[in-house]
C-alpha positions as CSV (number, residue, x, y, z in Angstrom):
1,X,-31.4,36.0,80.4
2,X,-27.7,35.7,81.6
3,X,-28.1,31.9,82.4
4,X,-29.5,31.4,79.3
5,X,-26.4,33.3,77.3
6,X,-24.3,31.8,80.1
7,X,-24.8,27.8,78.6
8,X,-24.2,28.7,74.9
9,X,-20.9,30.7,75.7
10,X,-19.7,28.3,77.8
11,X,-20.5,25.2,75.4
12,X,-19.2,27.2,72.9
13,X,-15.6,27.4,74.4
14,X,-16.0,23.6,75.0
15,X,-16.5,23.1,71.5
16,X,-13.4,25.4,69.9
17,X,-11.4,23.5,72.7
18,X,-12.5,20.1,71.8
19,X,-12.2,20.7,68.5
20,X,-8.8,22.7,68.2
21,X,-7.7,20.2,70.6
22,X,-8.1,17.1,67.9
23,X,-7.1,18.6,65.3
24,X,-3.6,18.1,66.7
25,X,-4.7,14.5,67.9
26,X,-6.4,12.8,65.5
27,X,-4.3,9.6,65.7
28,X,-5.3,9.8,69.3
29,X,-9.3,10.5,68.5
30,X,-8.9,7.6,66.1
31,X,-7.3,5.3,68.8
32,X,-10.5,6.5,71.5
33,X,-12.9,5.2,68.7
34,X,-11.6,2.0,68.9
35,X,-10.7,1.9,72.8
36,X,-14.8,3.2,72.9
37,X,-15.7,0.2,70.9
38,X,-17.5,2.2,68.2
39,X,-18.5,0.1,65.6
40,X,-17.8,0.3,61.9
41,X,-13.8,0.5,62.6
42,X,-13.3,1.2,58.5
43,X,-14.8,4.4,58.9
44,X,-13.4,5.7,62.1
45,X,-10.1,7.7,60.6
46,X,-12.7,9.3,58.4
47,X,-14.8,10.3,61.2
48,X,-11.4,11.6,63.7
49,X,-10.5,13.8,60.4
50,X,-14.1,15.3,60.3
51,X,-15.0,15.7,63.9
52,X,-12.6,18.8,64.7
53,X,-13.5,20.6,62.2
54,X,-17.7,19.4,62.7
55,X,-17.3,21.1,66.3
56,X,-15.3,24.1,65.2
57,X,-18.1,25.1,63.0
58,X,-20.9,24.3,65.0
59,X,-19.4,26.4,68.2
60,X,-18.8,29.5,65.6
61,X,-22.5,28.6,63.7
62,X,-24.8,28.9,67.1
63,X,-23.9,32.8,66.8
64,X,-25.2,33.3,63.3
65,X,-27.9,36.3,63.9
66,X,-30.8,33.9,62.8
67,X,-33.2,32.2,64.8
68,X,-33.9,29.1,62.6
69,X,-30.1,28.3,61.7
70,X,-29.2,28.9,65.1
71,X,-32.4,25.9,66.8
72,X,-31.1,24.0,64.1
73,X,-27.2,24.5,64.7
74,X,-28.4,24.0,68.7
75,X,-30.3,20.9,68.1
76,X,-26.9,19.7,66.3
77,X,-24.8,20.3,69.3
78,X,-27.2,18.9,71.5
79,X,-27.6,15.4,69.5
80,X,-24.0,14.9,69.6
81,X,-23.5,16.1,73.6
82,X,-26.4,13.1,73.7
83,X,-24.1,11.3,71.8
84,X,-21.2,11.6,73.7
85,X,-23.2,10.8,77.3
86,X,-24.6,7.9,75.9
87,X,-20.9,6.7,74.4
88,X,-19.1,7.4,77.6
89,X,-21.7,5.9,79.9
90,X,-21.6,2.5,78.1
91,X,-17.8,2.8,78.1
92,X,-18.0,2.7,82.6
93,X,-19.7,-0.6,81.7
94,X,-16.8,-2.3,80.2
95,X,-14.9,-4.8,82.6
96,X,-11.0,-3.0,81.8
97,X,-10.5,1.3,81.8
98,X,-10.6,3.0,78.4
99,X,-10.1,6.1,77.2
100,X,-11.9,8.5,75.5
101,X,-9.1,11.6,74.4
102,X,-12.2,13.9,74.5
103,X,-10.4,16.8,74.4
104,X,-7.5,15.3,72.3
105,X,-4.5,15.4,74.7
106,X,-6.2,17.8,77.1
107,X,-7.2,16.7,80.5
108,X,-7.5,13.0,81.6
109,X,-8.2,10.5,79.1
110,X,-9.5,7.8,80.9
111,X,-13.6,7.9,81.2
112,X,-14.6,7.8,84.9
113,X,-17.6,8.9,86.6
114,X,-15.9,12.4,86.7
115,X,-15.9,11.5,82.6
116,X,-19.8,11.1,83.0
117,X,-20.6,13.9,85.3
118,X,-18.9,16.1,82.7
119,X,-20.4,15.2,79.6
120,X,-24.2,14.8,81.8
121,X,-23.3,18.8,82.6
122,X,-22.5,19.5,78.7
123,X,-25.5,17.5,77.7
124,X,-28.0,20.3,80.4
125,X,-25.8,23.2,78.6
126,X,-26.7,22.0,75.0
127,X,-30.6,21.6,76.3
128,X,-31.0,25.2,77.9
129,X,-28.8,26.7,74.8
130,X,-31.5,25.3,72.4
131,X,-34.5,26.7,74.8
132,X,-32.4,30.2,74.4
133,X,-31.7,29.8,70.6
134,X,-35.4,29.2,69.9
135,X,-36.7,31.9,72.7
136,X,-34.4,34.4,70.3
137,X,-32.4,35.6,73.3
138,X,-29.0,34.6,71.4
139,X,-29.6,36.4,68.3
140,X,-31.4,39.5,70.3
141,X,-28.2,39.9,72.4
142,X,-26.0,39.4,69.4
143,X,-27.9,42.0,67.6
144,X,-28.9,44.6,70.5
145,X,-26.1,44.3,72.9
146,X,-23.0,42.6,71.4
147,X,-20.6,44.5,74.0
148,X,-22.3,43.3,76.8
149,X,-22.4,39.6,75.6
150,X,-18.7,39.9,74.7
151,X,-17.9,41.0,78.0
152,X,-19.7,37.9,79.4
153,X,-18.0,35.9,77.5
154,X,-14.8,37.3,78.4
155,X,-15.9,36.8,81.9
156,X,-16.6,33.4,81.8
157,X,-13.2,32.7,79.9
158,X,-11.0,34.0,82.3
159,X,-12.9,33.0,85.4
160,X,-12.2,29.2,83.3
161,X,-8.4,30.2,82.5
162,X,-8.2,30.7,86.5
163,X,-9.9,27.4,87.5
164,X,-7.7,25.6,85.0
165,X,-3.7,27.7,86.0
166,X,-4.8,27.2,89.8
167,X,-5.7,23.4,89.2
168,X,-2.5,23.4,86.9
169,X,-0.4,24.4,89.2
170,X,-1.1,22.4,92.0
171,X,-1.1,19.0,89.5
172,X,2.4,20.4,88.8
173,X,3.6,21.4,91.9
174,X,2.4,17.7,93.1
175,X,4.2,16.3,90.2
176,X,7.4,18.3,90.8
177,X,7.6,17.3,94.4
178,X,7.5,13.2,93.7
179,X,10.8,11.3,92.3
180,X,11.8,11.5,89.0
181,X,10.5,9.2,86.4
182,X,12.6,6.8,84.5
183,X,13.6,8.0,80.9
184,X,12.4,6.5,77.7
185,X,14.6,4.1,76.3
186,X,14.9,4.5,72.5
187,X,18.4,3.1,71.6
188,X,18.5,-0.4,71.7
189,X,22.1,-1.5,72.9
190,X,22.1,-5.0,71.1
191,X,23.1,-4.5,67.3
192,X,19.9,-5.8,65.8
193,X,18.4,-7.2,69.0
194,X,21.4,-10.1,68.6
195,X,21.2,-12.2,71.3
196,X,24.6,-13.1,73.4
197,X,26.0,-16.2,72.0
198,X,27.5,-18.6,74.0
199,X,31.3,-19.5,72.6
200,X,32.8,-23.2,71.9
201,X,34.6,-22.8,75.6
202,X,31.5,-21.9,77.4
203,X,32.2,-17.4,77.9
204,X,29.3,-15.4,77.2
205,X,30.4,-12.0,74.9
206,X,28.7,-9.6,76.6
207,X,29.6,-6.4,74.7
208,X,27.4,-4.6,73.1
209,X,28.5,-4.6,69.3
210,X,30.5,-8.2,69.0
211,X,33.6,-8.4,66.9
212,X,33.3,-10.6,63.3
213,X,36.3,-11.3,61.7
214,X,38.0,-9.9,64.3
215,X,36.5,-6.1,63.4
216,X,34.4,-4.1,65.5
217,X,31.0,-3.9,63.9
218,X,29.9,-0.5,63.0
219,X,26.4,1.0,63.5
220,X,24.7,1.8,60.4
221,X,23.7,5.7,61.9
222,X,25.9,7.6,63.5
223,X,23.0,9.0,65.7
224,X,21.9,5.2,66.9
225,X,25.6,5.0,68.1
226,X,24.6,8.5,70.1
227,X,22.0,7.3,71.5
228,X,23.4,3.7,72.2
229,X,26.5,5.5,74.0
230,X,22.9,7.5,76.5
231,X,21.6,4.2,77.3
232,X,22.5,2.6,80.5
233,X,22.3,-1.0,80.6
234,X,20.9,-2.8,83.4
235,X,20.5,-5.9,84.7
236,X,17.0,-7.9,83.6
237,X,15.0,-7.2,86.8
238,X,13.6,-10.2,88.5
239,X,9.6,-9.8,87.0
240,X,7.8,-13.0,86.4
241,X,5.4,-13.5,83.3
242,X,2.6,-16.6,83.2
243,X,3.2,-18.4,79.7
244,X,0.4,-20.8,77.5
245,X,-0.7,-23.6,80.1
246,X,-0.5,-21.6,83.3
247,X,3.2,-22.1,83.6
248,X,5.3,-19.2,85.4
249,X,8.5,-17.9,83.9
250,X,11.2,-15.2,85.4
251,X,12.7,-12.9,82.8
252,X,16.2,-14.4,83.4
253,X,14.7,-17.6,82.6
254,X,12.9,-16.3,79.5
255,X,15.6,-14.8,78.0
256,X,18.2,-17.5,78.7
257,X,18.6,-18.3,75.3
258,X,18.0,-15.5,73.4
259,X,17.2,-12.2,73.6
260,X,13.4,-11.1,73.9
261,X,11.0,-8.6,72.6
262,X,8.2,-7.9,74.9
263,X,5.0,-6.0,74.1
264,X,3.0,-4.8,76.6
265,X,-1.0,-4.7,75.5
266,X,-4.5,-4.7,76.6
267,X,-7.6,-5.6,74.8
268,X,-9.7,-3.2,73.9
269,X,-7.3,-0.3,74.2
270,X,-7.3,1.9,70.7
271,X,-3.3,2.7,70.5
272,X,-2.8,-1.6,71.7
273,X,-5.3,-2.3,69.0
274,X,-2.8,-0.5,66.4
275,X,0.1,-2.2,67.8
276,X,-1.6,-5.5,67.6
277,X,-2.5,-5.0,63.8
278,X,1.4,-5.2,63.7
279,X,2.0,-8.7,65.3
280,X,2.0,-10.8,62.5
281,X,4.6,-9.0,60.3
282,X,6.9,-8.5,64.0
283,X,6.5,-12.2,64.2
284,X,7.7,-13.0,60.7
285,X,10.3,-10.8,60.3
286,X,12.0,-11.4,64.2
287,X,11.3,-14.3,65.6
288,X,14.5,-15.9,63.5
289,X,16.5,-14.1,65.5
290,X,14.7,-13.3,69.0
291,X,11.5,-14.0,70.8
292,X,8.5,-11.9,70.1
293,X,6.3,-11.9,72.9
294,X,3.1,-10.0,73.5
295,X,1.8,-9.9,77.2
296,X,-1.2,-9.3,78.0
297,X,-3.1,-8.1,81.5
298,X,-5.7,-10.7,81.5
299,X,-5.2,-14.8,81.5
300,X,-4.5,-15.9,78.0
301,X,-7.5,-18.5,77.7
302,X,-9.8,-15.4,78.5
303,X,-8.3,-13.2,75.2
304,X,-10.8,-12.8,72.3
305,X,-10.4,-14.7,69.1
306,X,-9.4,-11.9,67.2
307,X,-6.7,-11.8,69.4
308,X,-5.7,-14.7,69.5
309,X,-5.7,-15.1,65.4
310,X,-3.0,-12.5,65.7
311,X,-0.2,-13.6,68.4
312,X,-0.8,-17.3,68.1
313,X,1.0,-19.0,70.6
314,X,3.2,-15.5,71.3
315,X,0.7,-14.2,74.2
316,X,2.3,-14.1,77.6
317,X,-0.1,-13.3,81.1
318,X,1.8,-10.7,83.2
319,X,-0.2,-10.9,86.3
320,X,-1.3,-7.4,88.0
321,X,1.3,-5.5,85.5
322,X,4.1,-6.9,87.9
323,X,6.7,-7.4,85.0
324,X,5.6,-4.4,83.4
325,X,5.9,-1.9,86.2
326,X,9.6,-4.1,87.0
327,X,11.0,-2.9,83.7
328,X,9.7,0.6,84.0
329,X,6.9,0.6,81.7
330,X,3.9,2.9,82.5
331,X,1.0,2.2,80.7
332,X,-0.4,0.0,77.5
333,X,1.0,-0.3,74.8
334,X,5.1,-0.2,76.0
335,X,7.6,-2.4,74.9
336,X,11.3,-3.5,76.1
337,X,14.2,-5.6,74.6
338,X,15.7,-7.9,76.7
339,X,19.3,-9.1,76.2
340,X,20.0,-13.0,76.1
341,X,23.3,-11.7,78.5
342,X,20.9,-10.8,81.1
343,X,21.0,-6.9,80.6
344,X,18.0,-4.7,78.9
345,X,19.1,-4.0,75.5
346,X,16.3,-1.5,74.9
347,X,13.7,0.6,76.1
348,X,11.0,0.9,77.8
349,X,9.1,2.9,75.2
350,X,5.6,3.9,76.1
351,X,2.8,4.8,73.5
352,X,1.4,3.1,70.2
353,X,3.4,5.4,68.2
354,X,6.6,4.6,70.4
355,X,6.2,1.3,70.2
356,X,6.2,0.9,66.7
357,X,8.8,3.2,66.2
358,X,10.7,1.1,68.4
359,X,10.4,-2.2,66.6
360,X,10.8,-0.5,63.5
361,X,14.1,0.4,64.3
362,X,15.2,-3.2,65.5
363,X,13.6,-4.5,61.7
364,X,15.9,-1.8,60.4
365,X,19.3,-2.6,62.4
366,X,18.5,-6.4,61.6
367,X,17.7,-5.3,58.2
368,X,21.2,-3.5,57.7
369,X,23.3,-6.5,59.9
370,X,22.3,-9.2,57.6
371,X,23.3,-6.8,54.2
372,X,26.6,-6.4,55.9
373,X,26.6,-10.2,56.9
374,X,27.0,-9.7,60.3
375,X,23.8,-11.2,62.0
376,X,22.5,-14.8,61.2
377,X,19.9,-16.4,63.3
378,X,20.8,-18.0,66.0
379,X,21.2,-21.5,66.3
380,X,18.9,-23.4,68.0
């Protein structure tokens, strides 16, 4: 009898997790739809809106006091713990990692066979709590010994809260001990993203807001020329990227005669997908006045139409994330501004929210340069 309360308390505290977890994540669950390669895309915000609240109320619905509503509620979970196995299962088969944000920003999010093992265990504790919602064992304990079943659930939380502060603490204590990581680059130092410009007798001006008229151009927010006074400007690191034909290019070289905008991205990752959506208007709007690059882990000719309807001839190969992990970006998507004086001029940002934050606030310095007639493309 205690196993067979044991399964549907513990996949009920899986359930309130999950779902409590989403609800604070739901760009994220929408993102793991699409990194999943669930079909019917239209639909999936619809679907990261509902499931939260779907698994809130089926955890708190399997302790109804009635037999039928609670097989049926059971049957419910245990189609969509099915559901999940079968999702994360095809997802090990894909040739790149994805993840799957199952328990919105909880845990790790990329599927592994840990990912499998987990959802294969939740999948036997949704089988044996339908065998003990049709025996009647669930509504015979709610209704004969409630104390007793809420001390086993109590149990069986804390022993849980234990597992997770002991694992917890080691992670953190591991994490603590290594070397600080980089900080996120938000400010861009180049007004605009405004390349260096070369004068008639040959200097470089290499400051970071140039004089017109002989006046110091201003920032249009006070707090961008906070931030821009935080960010350290280095020197473009020596990362080498793998342009349309199979030629290779250093940074230095890339960004020789104007400044650059590179966009880290993988295929089939939800948050890259987002940022990708975004190309063509990035494109449009700054290629007059820098490159707009998107680089991609895989070899260009191997990119999926779709794809490639999007960046055109703006793709870039960066070959085992060497140019990425040079300039201090840690995942996909992440982007960086690079200087046409040889120094970064922004970022790295990590993050598909980041990342269009971040070129949203280059449109918008460009945007307010060109009212104030201070930026004009540069010429060729």
């Amino acid at each position: 009898m205690t196993v067979l309360l044991a399964a549907p308390i513990l996949l009920t505290l899986t359930l309130l997790v999950s779902g409590l977890a989403k609800l604070g994540a739901r760009q994220g669950t929408e993102d793991a739809m699409t990194s999943l390669r669930l079909p019917l895309r239209a639909f999936h915000r619809s679907v990261a809106n509902l499931l939260p609240v779907a698994e809130i109320v089926l955890a708190l619905g399997l302790w109804i006091p009635s037999v039928p509503l609670q097989v049926l509620i059971a049957m419910l979970v245990a189609l969509l713990m099915v559901t999940y196995l079968v999702i994360i299962a095809r997802a090990l088969t894909f040739g790149e990692p994805v993840e799957c944000s199952c328990f919105g920003t909880l845990a790790s999010p990329t599927v592994s066979r840990t990912t499998l093992g987990r959802n294969l265990l939740l999948a036997v504790l949704a089988v044996i709590t339908l065998l003990a919602a049709s025996s009647g064992v669930m509504t015979m304990a709610l209704v004969q010994v409630p104390l007793s079943l809420v001390g086993l659930g109590v149990a069986l939380l804390l022993t849980i809260a234990l597992t997770v502060l002991t694992l917890g603490g080691s992670a953190a204590g591991a994490a603590g001990a290594g070397p600080a990581s980089r900080p996120e680059g938000t400010a861009i130092a180049v007004p605009a993203g405004r390349p260096a410009e070369k004068r008639a007798d040959g200097s470089t001006d290499e400051t970071t807001a140039e004089k017109t008229d002989g006046k110091t151009a201003e920032m249009t927010d006070e707090m961008a020329e906070e931030e821009l006074l935080d960010y350290e400007r280095a020197a473009i690191p020596g990362g080498v990227l793998q342009q349309p034909g199979g030629r290779l290019i250093t940074l230095t070289q890339l960004t020789a005669q104007s400044a650059a905008l590179l966009v880290f991205v993988s295929e089939g990752c939800g948050p890259c997908e987002r940022v990708l959506d975004h190309a063509v208007g990035w494109i449009d709007s700054l290629s007059p006045f820098m490159q707009v690059k998107f680089v991609f882990s895989r070899p260009i000719d191997q990119l999926r139409e779709r794809t490639t309807q999007r960046v055109g001839e703006h793709a870039m190969h960066d070959l085992q994330f060497t140019a990425r992990s040079t300039l201090g970006g840690r995942t996909a998507p992440s982007a960086v501004l690079l200087g046409a004086d040889g120094l970064l001029a922004g970022g790295p940002v990590d993050g598909g929210s980041a990342v269009i934050e971040f070129v949203e606030a280059i449109q918008e310095q460009l945007a307010g340069a060109s009212d104030e007639a201070e930026l004009s493309p540069p010429t060729p």
